[in-house]
C-alpha positions as a Python dict, from the first residue, in 0.01 Angstrom:
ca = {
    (1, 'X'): (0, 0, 0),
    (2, 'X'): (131, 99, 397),
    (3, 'X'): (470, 143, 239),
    (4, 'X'): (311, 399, -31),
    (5, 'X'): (112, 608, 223),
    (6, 'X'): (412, 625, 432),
    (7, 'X'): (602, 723, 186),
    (8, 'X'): (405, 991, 71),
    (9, 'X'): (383, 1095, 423),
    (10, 'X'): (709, 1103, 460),
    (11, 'X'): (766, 1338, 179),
    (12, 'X'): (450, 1578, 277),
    (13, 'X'): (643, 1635, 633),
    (14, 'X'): (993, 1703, 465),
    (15, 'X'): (823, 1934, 253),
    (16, 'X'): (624, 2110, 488),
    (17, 'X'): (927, 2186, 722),
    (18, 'X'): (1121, 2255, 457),
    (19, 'X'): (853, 2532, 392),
    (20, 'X'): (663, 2653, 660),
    (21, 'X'): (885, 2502, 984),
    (22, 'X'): (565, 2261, 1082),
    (23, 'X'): (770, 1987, 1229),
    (24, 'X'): (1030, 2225, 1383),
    (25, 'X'): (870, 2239, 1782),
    (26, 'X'): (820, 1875, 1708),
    (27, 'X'): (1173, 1821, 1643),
    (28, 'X'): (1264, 2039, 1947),
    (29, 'X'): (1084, 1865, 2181),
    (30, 'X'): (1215, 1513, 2045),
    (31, 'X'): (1583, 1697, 2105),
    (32, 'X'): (1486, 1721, 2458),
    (33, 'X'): (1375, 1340, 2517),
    (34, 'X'): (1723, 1229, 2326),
    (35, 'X'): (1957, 1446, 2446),
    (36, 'X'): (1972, 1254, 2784),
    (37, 'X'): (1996, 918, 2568),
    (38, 'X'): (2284, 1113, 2415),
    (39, 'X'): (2457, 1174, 2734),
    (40, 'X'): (2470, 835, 2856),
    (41, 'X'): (2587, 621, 2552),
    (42, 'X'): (2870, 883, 2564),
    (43, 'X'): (2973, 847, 2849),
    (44, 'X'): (3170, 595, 2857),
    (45, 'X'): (3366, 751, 2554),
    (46, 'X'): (3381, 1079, 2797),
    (47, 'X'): (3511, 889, 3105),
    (48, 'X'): (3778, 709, 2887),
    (49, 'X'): (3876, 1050, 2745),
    (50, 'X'): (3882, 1193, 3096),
    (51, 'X'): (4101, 928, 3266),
    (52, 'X'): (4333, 920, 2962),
    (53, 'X'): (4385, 1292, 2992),
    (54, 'X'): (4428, 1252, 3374),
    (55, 'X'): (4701, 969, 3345),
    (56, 'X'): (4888, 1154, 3041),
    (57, 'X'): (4879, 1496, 3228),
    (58, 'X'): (4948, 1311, 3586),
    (59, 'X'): (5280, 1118, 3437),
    (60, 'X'): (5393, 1455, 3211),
    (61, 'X'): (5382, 1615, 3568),
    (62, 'X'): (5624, 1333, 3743),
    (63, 'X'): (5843, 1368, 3429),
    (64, 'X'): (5815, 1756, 3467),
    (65, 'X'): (5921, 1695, 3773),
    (66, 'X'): (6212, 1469, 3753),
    (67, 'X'): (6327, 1689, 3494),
    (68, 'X'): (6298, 1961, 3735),
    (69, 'X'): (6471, 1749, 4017),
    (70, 'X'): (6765, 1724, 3804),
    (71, 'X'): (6814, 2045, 3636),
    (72, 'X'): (6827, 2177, 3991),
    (73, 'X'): (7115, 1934, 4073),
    (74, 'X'): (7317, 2041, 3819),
    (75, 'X'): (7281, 2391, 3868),
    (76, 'X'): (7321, 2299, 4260),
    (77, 'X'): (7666, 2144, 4104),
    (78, 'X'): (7744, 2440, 3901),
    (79, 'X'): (7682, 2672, 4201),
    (80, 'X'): (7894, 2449, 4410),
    (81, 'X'): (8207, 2440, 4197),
    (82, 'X'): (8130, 2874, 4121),
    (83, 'X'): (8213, 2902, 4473),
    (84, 'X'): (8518, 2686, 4458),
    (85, 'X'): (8579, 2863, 4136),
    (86, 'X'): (8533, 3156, 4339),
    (87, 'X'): (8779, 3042, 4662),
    (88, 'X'): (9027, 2955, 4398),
    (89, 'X'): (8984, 3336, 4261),
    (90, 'X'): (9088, 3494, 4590),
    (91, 'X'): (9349, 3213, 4667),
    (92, 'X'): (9530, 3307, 4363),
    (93, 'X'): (9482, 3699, 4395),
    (94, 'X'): (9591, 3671, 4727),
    (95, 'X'): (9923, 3476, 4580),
    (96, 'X'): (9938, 3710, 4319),
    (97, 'X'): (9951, 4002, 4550),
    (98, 'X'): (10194, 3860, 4748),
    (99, 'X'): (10401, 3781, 4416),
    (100, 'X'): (10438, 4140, 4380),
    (101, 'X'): (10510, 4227, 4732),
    (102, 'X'): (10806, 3934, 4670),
    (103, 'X'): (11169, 4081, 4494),
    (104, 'X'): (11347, 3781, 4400),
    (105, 'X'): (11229, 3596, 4073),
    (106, 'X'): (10915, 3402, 4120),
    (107, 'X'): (10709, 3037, 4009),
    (108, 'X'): (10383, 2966, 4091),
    (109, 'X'): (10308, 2615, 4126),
    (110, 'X'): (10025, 2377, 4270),
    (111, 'X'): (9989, 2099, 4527),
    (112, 'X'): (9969, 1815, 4405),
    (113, 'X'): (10064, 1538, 4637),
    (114, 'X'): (10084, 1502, 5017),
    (115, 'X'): (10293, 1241, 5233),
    (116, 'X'): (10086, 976, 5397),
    (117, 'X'): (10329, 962, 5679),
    (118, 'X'): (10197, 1134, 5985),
    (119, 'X'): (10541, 1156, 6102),
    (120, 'X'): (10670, 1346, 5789),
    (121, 'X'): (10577, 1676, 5705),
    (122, 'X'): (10635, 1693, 5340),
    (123, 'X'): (10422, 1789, 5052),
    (124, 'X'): (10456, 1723, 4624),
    (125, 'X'): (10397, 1985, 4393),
    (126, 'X'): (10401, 2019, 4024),
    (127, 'X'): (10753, 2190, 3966),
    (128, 'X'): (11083, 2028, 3887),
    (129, 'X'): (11441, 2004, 3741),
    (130, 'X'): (11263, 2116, 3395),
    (131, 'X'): (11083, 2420, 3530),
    (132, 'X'): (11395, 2533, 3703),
    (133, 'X'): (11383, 2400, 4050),
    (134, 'X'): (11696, 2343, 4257),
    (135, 'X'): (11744, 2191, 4608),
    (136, 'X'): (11674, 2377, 4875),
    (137, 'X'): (11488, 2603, 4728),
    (138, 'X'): (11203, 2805, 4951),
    (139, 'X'): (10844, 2804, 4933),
    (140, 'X'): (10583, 3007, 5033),
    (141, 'X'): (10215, 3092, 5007),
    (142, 'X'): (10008, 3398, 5037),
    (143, 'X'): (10080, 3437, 5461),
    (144, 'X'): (10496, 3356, 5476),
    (145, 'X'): (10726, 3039, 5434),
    (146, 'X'): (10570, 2701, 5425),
    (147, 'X'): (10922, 2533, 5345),
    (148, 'X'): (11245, 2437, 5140),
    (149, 'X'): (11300, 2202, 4799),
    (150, 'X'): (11449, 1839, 4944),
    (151, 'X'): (11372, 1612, 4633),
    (152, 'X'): (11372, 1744, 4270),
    (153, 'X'): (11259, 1524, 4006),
    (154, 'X'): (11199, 1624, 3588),
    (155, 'X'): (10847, 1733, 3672),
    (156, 'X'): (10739, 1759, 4025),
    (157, 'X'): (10965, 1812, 4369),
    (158, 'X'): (10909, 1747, 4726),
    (159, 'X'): (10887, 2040, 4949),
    (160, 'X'): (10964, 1981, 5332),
    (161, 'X'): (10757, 2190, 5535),
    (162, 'X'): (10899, 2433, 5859),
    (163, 'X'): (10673, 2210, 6088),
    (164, 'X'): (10877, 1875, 5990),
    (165, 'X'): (11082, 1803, 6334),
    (166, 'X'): (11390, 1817, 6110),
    (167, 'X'): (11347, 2098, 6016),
    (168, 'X'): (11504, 2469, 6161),
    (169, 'X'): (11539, 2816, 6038),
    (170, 'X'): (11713, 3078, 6137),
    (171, 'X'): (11478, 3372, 6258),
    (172, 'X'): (11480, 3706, 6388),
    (173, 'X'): (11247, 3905, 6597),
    (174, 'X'): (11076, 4179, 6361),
    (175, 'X'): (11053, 4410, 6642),
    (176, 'X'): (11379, 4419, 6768),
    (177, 'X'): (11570, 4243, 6528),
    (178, 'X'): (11668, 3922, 6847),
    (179, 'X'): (11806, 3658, 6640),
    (180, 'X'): (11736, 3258, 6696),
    (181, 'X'): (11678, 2911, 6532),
    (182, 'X'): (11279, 2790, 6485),
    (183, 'X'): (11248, 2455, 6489),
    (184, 'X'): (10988, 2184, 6374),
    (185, 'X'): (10787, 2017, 6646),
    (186, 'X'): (10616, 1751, 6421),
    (187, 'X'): (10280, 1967, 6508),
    (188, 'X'): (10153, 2160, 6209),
    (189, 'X'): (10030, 2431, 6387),
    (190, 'X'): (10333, 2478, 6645),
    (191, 'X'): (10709, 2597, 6577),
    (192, 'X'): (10960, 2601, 6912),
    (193, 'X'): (11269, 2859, 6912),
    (194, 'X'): (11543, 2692, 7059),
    (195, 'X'): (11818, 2816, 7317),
    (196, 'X'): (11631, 3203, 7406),
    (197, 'X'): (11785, 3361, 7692),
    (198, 'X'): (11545, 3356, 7992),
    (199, 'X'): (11590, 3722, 7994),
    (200, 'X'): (11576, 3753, 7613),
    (201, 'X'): (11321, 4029, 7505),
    (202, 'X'): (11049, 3855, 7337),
    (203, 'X'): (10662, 3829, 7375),
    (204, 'X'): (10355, 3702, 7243),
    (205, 'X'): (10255, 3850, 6954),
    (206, 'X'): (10547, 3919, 6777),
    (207, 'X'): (10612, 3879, 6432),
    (208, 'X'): (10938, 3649, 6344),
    (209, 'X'): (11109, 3683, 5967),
    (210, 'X'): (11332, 3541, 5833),
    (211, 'X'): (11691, 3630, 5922),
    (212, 'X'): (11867, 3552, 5577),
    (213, 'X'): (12147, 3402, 5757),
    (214, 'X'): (12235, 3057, 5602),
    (215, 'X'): (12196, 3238, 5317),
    (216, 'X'): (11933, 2937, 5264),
    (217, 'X'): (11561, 3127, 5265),
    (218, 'X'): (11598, 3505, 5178),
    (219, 'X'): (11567, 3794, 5479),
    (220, 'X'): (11285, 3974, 5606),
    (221, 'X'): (10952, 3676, 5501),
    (222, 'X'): (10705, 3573, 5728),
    (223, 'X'): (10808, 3297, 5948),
    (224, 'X'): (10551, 3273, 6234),
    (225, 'X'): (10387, 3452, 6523),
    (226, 'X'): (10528, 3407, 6900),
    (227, 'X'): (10188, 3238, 7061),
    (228, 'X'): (10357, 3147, 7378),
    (229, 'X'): (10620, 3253, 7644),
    (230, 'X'): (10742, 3034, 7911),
    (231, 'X'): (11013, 3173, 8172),
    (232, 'X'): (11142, 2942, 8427),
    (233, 'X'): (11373, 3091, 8698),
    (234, 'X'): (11558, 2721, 8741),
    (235, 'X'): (11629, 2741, 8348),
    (236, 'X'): (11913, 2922, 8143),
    (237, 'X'): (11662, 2910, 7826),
    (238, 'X'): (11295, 3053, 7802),
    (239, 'X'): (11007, 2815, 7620),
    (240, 'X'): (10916, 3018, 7289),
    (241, 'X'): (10644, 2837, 7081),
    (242, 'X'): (10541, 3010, 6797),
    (243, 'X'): (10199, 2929, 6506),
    (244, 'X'): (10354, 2969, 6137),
    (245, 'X'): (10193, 3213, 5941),
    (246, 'X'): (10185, 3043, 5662),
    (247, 'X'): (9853, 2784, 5581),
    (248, 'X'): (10036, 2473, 5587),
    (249, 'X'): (9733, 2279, 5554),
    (250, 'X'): (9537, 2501, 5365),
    (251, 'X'): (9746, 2613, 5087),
    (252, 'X'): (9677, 2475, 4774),
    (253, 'X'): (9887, 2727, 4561),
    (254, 'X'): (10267, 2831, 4622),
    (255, 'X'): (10552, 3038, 4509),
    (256, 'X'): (10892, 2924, 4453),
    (257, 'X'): (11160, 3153, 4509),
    (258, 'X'): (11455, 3175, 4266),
    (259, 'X'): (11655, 3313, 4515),
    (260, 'X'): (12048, 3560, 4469),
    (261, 'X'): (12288, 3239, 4418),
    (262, 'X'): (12597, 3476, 4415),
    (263, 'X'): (12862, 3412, 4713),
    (264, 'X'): (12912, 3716, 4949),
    (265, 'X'): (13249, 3800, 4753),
    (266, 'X'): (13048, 3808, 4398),
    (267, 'X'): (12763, 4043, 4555),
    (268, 'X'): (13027, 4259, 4733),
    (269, 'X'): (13211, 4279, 4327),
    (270, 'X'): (12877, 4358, 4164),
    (271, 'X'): (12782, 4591, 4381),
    (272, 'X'): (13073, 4802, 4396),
    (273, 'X'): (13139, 4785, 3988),
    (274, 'X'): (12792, 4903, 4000),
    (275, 'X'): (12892, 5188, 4229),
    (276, 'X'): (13183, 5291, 4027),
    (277, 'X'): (12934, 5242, 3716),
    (278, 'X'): (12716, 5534, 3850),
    (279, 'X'): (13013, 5698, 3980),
    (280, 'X'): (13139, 5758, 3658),
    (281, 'X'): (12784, 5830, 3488),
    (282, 'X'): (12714, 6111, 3710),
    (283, 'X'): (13075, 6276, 3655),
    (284, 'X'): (13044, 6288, 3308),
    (285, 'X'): (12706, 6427, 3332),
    (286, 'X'): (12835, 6696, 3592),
    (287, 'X'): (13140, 6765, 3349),
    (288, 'X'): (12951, 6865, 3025),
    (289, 'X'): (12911, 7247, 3107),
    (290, 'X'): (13274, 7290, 3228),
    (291, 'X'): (13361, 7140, 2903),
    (292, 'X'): (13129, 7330, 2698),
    (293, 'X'): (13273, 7647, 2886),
    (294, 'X'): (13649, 7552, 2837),
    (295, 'X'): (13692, 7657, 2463),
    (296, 'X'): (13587, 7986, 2561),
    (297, 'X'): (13796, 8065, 2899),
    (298, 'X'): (14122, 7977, 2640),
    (299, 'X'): (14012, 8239, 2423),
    (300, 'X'): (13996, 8500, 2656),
    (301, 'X'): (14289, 8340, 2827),
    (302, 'X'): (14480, 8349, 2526),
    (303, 'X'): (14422, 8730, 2404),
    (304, 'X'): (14605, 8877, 2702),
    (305, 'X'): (14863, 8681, 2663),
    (306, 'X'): (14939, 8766, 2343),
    (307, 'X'): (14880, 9155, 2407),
    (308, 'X'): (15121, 9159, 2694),
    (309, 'X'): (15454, 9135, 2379),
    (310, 'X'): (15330, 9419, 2236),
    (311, 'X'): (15325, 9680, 2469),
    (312, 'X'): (15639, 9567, 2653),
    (313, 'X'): (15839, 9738, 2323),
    (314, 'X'): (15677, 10003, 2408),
    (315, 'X'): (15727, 10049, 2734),
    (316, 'X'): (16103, 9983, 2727),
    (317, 'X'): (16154, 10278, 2420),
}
């Protein structure tokens, strides 16, 4: 019987908000009471949510980061070896202008090797018997001379620096044109000319080439600057030290010079068959109107000749 009356009860209320909205402030004011209830068996769903979020967004950030961290240390790399890339760039323009500047026939070739002996000044590069190389053939970066060819081998040589204390060259003056031997000291940043007359007209400053004699390294390439002058009045010789210009410790690219192998005799032949050559090319171009003009100057050469019988009849009736 309760169940019944409920029932029907039950039904009468549906109905009547259905219809007419009775139970609807009711209901509203039932919301309000639960809605707190609501909020707290939540919660603990919310807080779990919350922390989750936190912890997920918290460790995408530290990967984020190390991502980050290491993108930036390879473009830190990249903008490291750009700027050897770069160094390199000028290095070789720089060889390649003074390539140009350079007459002879030409190699470029790279360092590749260095001696280990403190007492040796002598460097390996990656040139050799199969690229051409011969012994004794001069080297020289961007600045001047660096050295000569002592060791040839299939693929690489051995170059032995002017600084080696074995080493001389024979040097002149570019000012004047005073003529004298540099030597090695063993220092890579000092060459000493040997045997200057204490009364020999050279100063600091000036630029020494190379003299060409020896016929060894060609004439007229950087050699070094005089840095220092020493005269002593109790001395027949003055104390001429000298820095090369070349970057002897620097240089990481070179130029081999293929050097005129002809003896003095063969260069003295050449050049005057050459002479004799353009000699002969200019006469011939000189002589083409004189023979264009020759026909002509027989032809009117000719006519009084042959008028000159035939009034001497004439003349003699």
């Amino acid at each position: 019987m309760r169940l019944l009356v409920f029932t029907v009860l039950s039904v009468a209320l549906m109905v009547g908000d259905a219809r007419f909205n009775v139970v609807k402030p009711l209901r509203e004011q039932l919301g309000l009471i639960v809605e707190p209830v609501y909020v707290l068996g939540r919660l603990p769903v919310t807080l779990w949510e919350d922390a989750t979020a936190e912890l997920t967004t918290r460790s995408e950030l530290v990967a984020e980061n190390e991502r980050l961290k290491a993108e930036q240390l390879i473009m830190q790399r990249r903008l490291q070896k750009l700027a050897a890339l770069t160094e390199q760039n000028v290095r070789l323009r720089e060889l390649l202008n003074s390539a140009a500047l350079v007459d002879e026939e030409v190699l470029a070739t790279e360092l590749i090797g260095v001696d280990p002996n403190p007492f040796s000044h002598r460097i390996l590069i990656d040139k050799g018997s199969k690229d051409g190389v011969v012994l004794g053939q001069p080297v020289l970066d961007a600045r001047g001379l660096m050295g000569q060819v002592v060791e040839v081998l299939p693929y690489t040589s051995r170059v032995l620096l002017l600084t080696d204390s074995t080493h001389s060259i024979p040097i002149q003056v570019n000012r004047n044109g005073l003529r004298a031997i540099a030597t090695g000291t063993g220092n890579p940043e000092r060459l000493e000319l040997r045997h200057v007359a204490d009364t020999a007209d050279i100063k600091e400053g000036d630029l020494l080439v190379s003299s060409g004699l020896g016929q060894r390294f060609p004439a007229g390439y950087p050699v070094a600057v005089v840095s220092e002058v020493i005269h002593d009045s109790g001395q027949p010789f003055a104390i001429v030290r000298a820095v090369p210009t070349a970057m002897l410790n620097r240089s990481r690219y070179m130029l081999l010079v293929f050097s005129d192998t002809r003896t003095p005799e063969q260069r003295a032949v050449d050049s005057a068959q050459a002479q004799e050559a353009l000699d002969r090319e200019i006469l011939q171009q000189a002589g083409q109107t004189p023979q264009s003009n020759t026909p002509a100057a027989e032809t009117q050469a000719a006519e009084p000749a042959s008028a000159a019988p035939a009034t001497t009849p004439e003349a003699a009736q």
